[in-house]
Structures are given as structure tokens and as C-alpha cells.
DSSP file (Angstrom, degrees, kcal/mol; ACC not computed):
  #  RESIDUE AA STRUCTURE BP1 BP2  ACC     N-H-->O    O-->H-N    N-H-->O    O-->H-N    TCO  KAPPA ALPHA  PHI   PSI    X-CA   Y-CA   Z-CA
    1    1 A X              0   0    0      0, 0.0     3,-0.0     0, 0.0     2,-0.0   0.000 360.0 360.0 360.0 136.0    0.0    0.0    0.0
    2    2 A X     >  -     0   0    0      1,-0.1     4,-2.2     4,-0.0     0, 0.0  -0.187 360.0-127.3 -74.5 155.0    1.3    3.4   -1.1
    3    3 A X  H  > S+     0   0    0      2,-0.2     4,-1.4     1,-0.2    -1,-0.1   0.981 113.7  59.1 -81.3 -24.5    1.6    5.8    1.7
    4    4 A X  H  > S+     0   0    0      1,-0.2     4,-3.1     2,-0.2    -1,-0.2   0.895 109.3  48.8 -15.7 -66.5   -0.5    8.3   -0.4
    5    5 A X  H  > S+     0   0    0      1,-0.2     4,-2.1     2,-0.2    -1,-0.2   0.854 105.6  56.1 -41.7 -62.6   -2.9    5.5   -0.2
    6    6 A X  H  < S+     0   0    0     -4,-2.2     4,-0.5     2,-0.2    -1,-0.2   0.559 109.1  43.7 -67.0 -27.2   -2.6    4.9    3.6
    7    7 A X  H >X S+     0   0    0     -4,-1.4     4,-3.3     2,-0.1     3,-1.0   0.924 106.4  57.8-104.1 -32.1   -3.5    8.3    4.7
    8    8 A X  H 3X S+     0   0    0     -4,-3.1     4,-2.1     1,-0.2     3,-0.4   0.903 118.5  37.3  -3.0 -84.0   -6.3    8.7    2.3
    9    9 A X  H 3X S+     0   0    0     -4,-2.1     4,-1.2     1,-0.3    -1,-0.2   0.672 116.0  49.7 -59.0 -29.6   -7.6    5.5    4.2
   10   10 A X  H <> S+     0   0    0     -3,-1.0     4,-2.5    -4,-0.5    -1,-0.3   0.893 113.9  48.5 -91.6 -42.9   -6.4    6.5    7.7
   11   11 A X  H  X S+     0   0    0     -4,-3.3     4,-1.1    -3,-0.4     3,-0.4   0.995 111.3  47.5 -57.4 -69.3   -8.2   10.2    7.1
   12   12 A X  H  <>S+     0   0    0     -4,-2.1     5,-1.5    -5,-0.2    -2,-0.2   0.695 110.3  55.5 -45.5 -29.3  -11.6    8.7    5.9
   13   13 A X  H ><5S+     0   0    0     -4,-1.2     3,-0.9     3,-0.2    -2,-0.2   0.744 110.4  46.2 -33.8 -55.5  -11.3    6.3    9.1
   14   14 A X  H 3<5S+     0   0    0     -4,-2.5    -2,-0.2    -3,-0.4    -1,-0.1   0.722 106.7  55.4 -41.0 -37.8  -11.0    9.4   11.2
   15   15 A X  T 3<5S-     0   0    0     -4,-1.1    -1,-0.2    -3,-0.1    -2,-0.2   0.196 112.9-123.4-104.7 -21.7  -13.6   10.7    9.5
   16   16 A X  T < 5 +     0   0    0     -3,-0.9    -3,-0.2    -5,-0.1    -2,-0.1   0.392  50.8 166.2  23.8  37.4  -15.9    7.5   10.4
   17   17 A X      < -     0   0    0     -5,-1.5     2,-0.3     1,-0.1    -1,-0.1   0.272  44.7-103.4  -8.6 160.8  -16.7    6.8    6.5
   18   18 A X        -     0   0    0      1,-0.0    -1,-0.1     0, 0.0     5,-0.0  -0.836  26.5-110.5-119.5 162.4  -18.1    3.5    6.0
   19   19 A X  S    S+     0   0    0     -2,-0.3    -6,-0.0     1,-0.2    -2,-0.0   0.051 111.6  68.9 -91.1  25.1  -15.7    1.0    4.7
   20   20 A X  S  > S+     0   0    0      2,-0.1     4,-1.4     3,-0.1    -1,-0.2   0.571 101.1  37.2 -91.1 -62.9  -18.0    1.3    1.6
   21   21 A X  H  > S+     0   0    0      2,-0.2     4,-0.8     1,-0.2    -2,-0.2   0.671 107.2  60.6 -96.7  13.6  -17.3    4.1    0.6
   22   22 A X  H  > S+     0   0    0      2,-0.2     4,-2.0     3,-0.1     5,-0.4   0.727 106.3  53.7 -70.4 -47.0  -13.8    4.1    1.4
   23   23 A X  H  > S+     0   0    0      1,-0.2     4,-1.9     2,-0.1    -2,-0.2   0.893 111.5  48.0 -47.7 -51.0  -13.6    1.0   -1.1
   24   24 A X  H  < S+     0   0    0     -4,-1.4     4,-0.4     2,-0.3    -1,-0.2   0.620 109.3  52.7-111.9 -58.6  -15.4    3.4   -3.6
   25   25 A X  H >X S+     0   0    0     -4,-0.8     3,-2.2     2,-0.2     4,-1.9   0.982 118.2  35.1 -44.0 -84.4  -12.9    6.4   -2.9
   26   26 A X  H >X S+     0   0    0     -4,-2.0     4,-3.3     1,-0.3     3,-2.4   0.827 112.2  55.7 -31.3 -60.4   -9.8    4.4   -3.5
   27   27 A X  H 3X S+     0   0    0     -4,-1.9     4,-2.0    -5,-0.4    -1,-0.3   0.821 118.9  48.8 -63.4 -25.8  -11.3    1.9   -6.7
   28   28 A X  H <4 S+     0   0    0     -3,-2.2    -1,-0.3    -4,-0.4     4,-0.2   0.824 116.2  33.6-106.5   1.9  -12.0    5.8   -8.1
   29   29 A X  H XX S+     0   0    0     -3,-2.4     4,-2.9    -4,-1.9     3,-0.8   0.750 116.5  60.3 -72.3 -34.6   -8.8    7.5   -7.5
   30   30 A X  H 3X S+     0   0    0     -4,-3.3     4,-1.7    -5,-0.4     3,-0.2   0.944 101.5  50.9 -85.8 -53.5   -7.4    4.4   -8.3
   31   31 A X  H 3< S+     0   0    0     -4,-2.0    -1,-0.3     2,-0.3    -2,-0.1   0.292 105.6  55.5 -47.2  -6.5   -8.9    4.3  -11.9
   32   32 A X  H <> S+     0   0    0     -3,-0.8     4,-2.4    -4,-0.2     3,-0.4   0.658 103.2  49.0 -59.6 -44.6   -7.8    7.5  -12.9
   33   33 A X  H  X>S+     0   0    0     -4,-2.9     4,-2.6     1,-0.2     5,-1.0   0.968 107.3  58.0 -78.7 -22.6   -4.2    7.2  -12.3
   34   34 A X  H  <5S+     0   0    0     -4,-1.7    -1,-0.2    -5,-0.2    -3,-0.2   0.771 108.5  45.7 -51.4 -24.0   -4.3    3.9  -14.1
   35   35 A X  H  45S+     0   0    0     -3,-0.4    -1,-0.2    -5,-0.2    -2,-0.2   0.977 122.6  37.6 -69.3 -63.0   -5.6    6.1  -16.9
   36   36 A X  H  <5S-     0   0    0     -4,-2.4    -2,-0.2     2,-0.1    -3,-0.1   0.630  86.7-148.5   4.8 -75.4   -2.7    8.6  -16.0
   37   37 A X  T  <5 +     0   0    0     -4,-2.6     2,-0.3     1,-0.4    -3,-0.2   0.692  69.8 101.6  71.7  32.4    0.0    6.0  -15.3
   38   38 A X  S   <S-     0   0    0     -5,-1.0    -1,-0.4     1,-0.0    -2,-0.1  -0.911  85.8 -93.0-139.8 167.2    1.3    8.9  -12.7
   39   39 A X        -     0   0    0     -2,-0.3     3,-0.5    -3,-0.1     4,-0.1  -0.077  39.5-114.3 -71.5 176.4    0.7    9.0   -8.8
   40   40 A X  S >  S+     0   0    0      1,-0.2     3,-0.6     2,-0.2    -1,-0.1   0.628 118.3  57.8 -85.4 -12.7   -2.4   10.9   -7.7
   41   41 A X  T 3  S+     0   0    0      1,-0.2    -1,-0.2     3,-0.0    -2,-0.0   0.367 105.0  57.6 -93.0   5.1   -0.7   13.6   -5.9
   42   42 A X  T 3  S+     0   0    0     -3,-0.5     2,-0.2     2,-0.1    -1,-0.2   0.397  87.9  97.3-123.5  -8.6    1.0   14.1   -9.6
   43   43 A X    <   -     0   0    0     -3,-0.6     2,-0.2    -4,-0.1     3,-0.1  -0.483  69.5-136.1 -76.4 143.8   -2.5   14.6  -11.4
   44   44 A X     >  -     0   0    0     -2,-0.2     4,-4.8     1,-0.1     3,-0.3  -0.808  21.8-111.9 -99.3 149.5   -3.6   18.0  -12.1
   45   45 A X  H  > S+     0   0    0     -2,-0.2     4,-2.4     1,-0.2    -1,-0.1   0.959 116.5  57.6 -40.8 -64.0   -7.1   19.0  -11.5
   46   46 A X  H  > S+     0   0    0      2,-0.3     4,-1.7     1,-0.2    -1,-0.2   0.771  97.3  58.6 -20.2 -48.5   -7.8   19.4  -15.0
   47   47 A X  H  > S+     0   0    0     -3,-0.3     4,-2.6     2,-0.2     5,-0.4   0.995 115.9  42.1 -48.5 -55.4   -6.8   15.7  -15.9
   48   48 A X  H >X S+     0   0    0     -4,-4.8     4,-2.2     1,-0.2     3,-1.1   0.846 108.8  50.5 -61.6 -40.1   -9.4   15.0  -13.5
   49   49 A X  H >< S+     0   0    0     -4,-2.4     3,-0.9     1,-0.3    -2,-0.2   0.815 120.8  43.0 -80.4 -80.2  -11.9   17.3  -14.4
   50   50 A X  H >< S+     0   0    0     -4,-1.7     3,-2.5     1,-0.4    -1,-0.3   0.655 105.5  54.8 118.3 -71.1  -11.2   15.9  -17.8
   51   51 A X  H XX S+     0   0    0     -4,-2.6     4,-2.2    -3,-1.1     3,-1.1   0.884 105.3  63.4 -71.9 -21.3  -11.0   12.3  -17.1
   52   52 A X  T << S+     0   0    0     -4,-2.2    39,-0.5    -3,-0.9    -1,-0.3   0.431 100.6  48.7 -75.5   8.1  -14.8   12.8  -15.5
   53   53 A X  T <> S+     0   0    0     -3,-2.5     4,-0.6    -5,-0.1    -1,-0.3  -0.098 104.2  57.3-113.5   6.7  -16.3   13.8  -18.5
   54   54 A X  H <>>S+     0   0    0     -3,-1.1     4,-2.7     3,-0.2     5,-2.4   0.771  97.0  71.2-107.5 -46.1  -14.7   10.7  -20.3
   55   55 A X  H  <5S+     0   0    0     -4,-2.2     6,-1.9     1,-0.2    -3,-0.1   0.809 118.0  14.6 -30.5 -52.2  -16.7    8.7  -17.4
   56   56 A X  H  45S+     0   0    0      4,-0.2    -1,-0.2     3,-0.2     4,-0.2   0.691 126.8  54.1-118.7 -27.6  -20.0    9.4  -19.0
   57   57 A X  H  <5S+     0   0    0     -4,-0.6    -3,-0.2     2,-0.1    -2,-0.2   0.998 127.4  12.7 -68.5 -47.7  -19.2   10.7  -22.7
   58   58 A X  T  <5S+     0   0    0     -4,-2.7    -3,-0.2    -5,-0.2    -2,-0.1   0.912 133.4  29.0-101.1 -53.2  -17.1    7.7  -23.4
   59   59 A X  S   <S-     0   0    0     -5,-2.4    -1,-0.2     1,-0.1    -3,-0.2   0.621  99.9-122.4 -88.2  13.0  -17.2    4.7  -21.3
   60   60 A X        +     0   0    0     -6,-0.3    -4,-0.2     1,-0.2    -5,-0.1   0.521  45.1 163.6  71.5   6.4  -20.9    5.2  -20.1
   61   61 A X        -     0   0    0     -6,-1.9    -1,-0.2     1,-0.2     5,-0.1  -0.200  41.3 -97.4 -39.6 121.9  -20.9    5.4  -17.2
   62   62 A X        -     0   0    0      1,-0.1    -1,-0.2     3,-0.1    -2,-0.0   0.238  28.8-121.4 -47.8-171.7  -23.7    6.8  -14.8
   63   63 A X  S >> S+     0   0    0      2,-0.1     4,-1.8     3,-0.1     3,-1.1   0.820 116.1  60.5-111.8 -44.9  -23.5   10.5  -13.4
   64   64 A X  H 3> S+     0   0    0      1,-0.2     4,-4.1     2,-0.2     5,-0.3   0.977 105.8  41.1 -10.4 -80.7  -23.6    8.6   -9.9
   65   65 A X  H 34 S+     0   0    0      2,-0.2     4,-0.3     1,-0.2    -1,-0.2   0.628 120.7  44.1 -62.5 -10.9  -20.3    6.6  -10.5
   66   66 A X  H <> S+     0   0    0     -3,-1.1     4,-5.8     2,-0.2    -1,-0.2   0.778 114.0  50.2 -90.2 -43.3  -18.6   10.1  -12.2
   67   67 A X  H  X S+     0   0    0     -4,-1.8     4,-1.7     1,-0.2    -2,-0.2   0.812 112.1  51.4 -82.6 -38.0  -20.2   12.4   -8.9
   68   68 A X  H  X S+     0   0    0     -4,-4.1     4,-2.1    -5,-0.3    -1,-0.2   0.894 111.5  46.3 -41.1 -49.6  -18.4    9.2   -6.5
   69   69 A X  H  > S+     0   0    0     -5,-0.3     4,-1.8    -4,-0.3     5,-0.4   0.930 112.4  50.7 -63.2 -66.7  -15.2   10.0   -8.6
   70   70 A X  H >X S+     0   0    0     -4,-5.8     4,-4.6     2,-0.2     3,-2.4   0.921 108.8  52.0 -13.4 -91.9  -15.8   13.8   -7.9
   71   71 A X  H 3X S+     0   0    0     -4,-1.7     4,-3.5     1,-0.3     5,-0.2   0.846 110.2  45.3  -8.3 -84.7  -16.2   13.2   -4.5
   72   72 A X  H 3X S+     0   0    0     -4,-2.1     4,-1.2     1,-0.2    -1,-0.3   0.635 104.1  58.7 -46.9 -27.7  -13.0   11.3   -4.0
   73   73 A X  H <X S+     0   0    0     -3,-2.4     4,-4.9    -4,-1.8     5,-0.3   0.842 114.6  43.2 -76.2 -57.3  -10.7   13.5   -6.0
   74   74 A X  H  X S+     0   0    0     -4,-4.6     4,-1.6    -5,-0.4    -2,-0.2   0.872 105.6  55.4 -73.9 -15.9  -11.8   16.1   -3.5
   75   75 A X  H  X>S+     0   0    0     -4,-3.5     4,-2.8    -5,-0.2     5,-1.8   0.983 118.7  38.1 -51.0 -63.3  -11.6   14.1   -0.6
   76   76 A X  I  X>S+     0   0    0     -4,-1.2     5,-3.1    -5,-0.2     4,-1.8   0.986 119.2  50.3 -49.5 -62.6   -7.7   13.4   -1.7
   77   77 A X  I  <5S+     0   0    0     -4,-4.9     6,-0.3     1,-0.3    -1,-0.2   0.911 122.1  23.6 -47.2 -74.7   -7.3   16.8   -2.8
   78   78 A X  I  <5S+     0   0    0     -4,-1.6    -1,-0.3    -5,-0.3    -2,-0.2   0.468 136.4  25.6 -56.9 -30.9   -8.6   18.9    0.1
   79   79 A X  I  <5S+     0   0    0     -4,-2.8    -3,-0.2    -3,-0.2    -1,-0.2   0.425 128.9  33.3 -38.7 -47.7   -8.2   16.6    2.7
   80   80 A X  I  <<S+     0   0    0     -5,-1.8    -3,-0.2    -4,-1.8    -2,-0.1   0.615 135.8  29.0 -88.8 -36.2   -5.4   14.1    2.1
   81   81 A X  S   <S-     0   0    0     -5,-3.1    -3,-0.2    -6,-0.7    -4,-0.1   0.388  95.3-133.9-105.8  17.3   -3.3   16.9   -0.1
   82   82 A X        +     0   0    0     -6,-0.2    -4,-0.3     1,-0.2     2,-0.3   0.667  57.2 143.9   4.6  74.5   -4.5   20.0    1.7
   83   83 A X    >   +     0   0    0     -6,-0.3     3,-1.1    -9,-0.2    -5,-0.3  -0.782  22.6 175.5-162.5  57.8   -5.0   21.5   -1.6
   84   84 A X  T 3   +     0   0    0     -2,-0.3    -6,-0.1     1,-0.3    -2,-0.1   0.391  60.9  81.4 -70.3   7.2   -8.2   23.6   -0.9
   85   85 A X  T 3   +     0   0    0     -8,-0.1     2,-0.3     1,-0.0    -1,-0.3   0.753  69.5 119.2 -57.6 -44.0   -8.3   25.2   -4.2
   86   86 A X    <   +     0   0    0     -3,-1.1     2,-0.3   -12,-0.1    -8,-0.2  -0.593  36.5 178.5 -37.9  91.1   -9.8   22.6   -5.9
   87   87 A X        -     0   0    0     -2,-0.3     2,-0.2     2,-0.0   -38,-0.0  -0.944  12.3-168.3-139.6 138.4  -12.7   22.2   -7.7
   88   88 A X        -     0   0    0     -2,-0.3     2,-0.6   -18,-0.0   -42,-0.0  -0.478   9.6-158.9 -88.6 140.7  -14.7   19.6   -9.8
   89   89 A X        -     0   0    0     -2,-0.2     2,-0.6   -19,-0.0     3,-0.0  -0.897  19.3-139.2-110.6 116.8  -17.7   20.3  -11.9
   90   90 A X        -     0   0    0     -2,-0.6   -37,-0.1     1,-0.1     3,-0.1  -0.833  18.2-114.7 -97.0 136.4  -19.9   17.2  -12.7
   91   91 A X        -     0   0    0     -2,-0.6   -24,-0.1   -39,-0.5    -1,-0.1   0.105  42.1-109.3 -64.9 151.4  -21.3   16.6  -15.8
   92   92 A X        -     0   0    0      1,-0.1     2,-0.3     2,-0.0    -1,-0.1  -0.055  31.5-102.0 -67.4 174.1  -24.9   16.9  -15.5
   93   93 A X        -     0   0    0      1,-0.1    -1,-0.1    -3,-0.1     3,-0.1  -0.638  33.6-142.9 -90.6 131.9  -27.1   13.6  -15.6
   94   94 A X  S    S+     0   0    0     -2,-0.3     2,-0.3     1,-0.2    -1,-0.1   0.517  79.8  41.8-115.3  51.5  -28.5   13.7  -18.8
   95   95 A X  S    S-     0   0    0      3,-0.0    -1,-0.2     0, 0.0     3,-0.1  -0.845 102.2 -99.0-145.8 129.5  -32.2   12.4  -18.6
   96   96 A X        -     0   0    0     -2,-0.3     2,-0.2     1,-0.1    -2,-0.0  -0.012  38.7-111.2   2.6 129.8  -34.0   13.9  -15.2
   97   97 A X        -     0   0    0     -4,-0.0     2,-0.2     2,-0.0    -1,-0.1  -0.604  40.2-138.5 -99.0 163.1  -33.8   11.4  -12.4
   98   98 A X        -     0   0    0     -2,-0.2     2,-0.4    -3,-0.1     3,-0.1  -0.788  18.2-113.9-112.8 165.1  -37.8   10.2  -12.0
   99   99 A X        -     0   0    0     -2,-0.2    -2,-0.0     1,-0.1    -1,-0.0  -0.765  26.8 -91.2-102.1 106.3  -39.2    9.7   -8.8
  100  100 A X        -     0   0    0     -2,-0.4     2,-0.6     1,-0.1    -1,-0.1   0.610  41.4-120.4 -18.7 141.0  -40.6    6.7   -7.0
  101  101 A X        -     0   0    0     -3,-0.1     2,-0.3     0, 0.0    -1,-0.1  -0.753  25.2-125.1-103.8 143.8  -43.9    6.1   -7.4
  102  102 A X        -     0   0    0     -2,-0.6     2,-0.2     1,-0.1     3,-0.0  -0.668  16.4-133.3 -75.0 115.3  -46.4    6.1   -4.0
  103  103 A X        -     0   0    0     -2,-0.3    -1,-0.1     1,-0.1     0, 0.0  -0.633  18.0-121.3 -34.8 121.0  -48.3    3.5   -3.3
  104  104 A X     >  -     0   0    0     -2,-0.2     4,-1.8     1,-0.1    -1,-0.1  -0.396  30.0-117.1 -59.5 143.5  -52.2    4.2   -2.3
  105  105 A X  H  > S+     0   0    0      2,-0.2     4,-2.9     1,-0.2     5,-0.1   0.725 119.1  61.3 -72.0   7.2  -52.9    2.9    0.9
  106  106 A X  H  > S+     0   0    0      2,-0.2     4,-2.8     3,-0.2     5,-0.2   0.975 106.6  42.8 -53.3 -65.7  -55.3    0.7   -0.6
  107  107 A X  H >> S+     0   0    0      2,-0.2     4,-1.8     1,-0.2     3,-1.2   0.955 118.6  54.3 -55.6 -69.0  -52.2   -1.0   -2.9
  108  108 A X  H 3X S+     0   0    0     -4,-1.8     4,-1.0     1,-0.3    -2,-0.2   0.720 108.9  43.7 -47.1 -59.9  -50.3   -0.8    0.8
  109  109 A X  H 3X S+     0   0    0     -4,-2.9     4,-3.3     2,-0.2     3,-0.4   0.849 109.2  58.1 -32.0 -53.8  -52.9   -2.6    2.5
  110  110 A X  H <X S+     0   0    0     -4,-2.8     4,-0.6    -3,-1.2    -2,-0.2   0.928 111.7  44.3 -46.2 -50.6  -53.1   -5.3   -0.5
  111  111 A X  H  < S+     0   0    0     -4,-1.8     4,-0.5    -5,-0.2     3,-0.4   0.774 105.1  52.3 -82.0 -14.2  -49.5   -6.2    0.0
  112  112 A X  H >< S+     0   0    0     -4,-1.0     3,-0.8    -3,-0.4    -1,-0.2   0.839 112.5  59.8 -72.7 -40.9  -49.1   -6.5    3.8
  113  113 A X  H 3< S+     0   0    0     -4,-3.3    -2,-0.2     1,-0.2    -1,-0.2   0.569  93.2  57.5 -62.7  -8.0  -52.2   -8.8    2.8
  114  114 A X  T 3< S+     0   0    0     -4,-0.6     2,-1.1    -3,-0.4    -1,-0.2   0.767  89.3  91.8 -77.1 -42.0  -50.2  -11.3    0.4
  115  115 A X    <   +     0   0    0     -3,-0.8     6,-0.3    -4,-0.5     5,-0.1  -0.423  53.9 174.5 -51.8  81.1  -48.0  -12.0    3.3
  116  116 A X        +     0   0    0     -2,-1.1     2,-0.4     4,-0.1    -1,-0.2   0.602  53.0  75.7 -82.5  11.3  -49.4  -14.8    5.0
  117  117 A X  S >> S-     0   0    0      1,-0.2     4,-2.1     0, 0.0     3,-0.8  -0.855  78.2-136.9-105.5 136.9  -47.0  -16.0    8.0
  118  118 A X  H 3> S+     0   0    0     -2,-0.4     4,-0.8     1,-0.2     5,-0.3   0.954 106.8  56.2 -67.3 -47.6  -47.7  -13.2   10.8
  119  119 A X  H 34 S+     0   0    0      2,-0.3    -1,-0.2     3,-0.2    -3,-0.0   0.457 107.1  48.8 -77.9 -18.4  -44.1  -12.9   11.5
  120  120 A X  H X4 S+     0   0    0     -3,-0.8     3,-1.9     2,-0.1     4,-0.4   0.969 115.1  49.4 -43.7 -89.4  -43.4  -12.1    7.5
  121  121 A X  H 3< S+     0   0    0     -4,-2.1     4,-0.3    -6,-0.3    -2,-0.3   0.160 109.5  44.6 -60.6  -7.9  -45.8   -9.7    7.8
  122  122 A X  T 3X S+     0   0    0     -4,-0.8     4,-0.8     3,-0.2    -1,-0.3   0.351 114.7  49.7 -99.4 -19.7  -44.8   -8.0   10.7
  123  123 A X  H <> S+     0   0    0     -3,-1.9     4,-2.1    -5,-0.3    -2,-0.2   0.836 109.6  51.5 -89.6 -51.1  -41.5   -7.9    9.7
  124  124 A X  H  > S+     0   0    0     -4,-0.4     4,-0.9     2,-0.2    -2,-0.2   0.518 106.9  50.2 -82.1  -7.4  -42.4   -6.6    6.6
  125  125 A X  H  > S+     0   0    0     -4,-0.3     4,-3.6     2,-0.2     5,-0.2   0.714 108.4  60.3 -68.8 -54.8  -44.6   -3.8    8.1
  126  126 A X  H  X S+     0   0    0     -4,-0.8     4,-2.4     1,-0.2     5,-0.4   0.903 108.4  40.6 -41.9 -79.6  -41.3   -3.0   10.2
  127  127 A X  H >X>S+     0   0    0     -4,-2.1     4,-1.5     1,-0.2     5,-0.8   0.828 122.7  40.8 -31.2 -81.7  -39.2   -2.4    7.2
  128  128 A X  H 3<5S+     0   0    0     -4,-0.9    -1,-0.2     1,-0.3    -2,-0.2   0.825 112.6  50.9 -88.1 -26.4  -42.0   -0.4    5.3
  129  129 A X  H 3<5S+     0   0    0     -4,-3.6    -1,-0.3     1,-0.2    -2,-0.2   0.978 121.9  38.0 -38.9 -61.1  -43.4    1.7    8.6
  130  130 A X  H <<5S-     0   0    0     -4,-2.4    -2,-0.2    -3,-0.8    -1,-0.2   0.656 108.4-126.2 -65.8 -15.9  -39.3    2.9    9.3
  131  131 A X  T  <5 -     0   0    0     -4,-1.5     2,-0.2    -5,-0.4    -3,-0.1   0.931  47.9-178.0  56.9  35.8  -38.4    3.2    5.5
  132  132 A X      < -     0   0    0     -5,-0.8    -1,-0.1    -6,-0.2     2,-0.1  -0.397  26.8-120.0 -82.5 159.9  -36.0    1.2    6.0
  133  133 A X     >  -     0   0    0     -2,-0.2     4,-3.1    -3,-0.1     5,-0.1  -0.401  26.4-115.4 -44.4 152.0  -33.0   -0.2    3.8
  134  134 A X  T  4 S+     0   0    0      2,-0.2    -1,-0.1     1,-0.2    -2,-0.0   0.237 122.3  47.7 -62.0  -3.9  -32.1   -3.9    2.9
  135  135 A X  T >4 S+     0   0    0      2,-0.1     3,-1.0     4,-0.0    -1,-0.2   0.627 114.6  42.9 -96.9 -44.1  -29.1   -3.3    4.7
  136  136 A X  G >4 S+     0   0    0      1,-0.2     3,-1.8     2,-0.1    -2,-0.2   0.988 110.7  55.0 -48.0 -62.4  -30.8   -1.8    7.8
  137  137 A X  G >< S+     0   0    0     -4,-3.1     3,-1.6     1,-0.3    -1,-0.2   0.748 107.5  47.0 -53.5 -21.7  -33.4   -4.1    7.9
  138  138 A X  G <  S+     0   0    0     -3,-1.0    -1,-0.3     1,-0.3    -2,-0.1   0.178 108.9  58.2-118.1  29.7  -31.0   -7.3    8.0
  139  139 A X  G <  S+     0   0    0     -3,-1.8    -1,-0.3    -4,-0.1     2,-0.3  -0.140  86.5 121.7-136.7   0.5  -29.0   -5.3   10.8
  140  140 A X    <   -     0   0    0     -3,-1.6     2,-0.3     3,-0.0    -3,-0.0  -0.620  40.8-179.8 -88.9 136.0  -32.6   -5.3   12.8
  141  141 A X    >   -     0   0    0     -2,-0.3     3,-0.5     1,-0.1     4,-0.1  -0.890  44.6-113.7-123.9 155.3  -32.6   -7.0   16.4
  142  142 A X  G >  S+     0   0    0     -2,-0.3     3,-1.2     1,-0.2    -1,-0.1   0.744 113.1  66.0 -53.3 -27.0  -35.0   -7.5   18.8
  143  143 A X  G 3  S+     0   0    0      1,-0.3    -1,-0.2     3,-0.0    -3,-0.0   0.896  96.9  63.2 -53.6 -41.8  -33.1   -5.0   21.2
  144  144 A X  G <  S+     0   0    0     -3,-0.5     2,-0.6     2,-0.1    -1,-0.3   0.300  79.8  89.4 -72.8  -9.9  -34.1   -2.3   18.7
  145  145 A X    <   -     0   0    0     -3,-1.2     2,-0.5    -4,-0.1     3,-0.1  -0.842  62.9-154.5 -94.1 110.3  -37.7   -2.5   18.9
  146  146 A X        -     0   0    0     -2,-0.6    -2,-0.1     1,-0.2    -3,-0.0  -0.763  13.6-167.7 -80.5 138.5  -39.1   -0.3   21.5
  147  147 A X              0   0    0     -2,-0.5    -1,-0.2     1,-0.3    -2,-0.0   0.808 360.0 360.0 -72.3 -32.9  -42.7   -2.3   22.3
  148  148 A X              0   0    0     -3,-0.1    -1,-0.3     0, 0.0    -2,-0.1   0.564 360.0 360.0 -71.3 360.0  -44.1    0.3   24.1
């Protein structure tokens, strides 16, 4: 591990990142200098700026996975490199993102009704009452339920 690398990691650790999006950080600094072939402290903004329009014109990429890339560059820059000067513009998305569509509670009722084991359904009321995630939910304990 580069030491570049190691305080990146060690800063975002500090920082109490999840170790998700620390993978994220790196895998997108880390795919630019491969593009590069130079260190990241050796990159000019521009490249990036550059190589983040390349993201979505050329290899297709979403405007998510370019606006993560963003992210990370500035993390390094501004953080890792103290190099508060620095700034990326990401290309816009280019169709509108839509929004979920709301269930009536009629349709809400219908599906807590499909469930037939009470302990499904209760479970599956939990999740949709909190709004939770599929990572939250499977991170749910009994401790965590107040009854009252």
C-alpha cells in the first residue's frame, strides 16, 4: 500500500466513512491514475476534471459513478493533499432522475395482505413503517424495537 494510499484510508477512518465508501474512494482515484499512469498527488485537477467527462461521454458510465469520482478527488485533494483550491464540476445527468412512485394505501394494505406468515408480515410492516433499507433491515434486532 502506497503511503499516499494509507493516509487517504487512515483520514476517511478518522472521518468515520463507512468501509464502503472508502472502497469506492480508492477503486475511483485508483482508476484514474491507471488512466494517467502517474501517482495521484502528480495529477492535475484538470486531468481529472477531464478524465470525469470521459466517465459518461465515453465509457458510459452513470452521473452517480462520475459524482463518486468527484467526490474522491476532492476528498484526496482537500483533505489528504491539503490542496483547498480545488474544484470539480460534474457533468450533469442527462435524462432527469424520475421519482418513486407512492403506493395508495389501498395497494399498501393489498401487500401487507399477500404476506401470509404473521411474523413475515410483521417484519415486513417493520421495514416499510421505518423506511428502512435492505441493509438496515437485516441489521434489525430485537433489542431495537421499542414495544411500548
Amino acid at each position: 500500500m502506497t503511503e499516499l494510499r494509507r493516509l487517504m484510508l487512515q483520514a476517511m477512518t478518522v472521518r468515520g466513512m463507512a468501509r464502503r465508501t472508502q472502497q469506492s474512494y480508492v477503486s475511483a482515484v485508483r482508476r484514474v491514475t491507471k488512466h494517467y499512469r502517474r501517482s495521484p498527488d502528480q495529477i492535475t485537477a484538470d486531468e481529472v476534471q477531464s478524465y470525469l467527462a470521459r466517465m459518461i461521454e465515453v465509457e458510459g458510465l452513470s452521473w452517480s459513478t462520475c459524482s463518486i469520482a468527484a467526490n474522491a478527488w476532492r476528498f484526496l485533494y482537500h483533505v489528504t493533499l491539503g490542496r483547498n483550491d480545488i474544484e470539480f464540476i460534474v457533468p450533469l445527468p442527462r435524462q432527469p432522475q424520475r421519482l418513486p412512485e407512492i403506493l395508495s394505501s389501498e395497494e399498501v394494505t393489498r401487500l401487507f395482505d399477500a404476506v401470509a406468515h404473521p411474523k413475515h408480515r410483521l417484519v415486513f410492516e417493520t421495514i416499510y413503517a421505518c423506511g428502512l433499507r435492505v441493509s438496515e433491515a437485516t441489521q434489525l434486532r430485537m433489542r431495537d424495537i421499542d414495544r411500548d
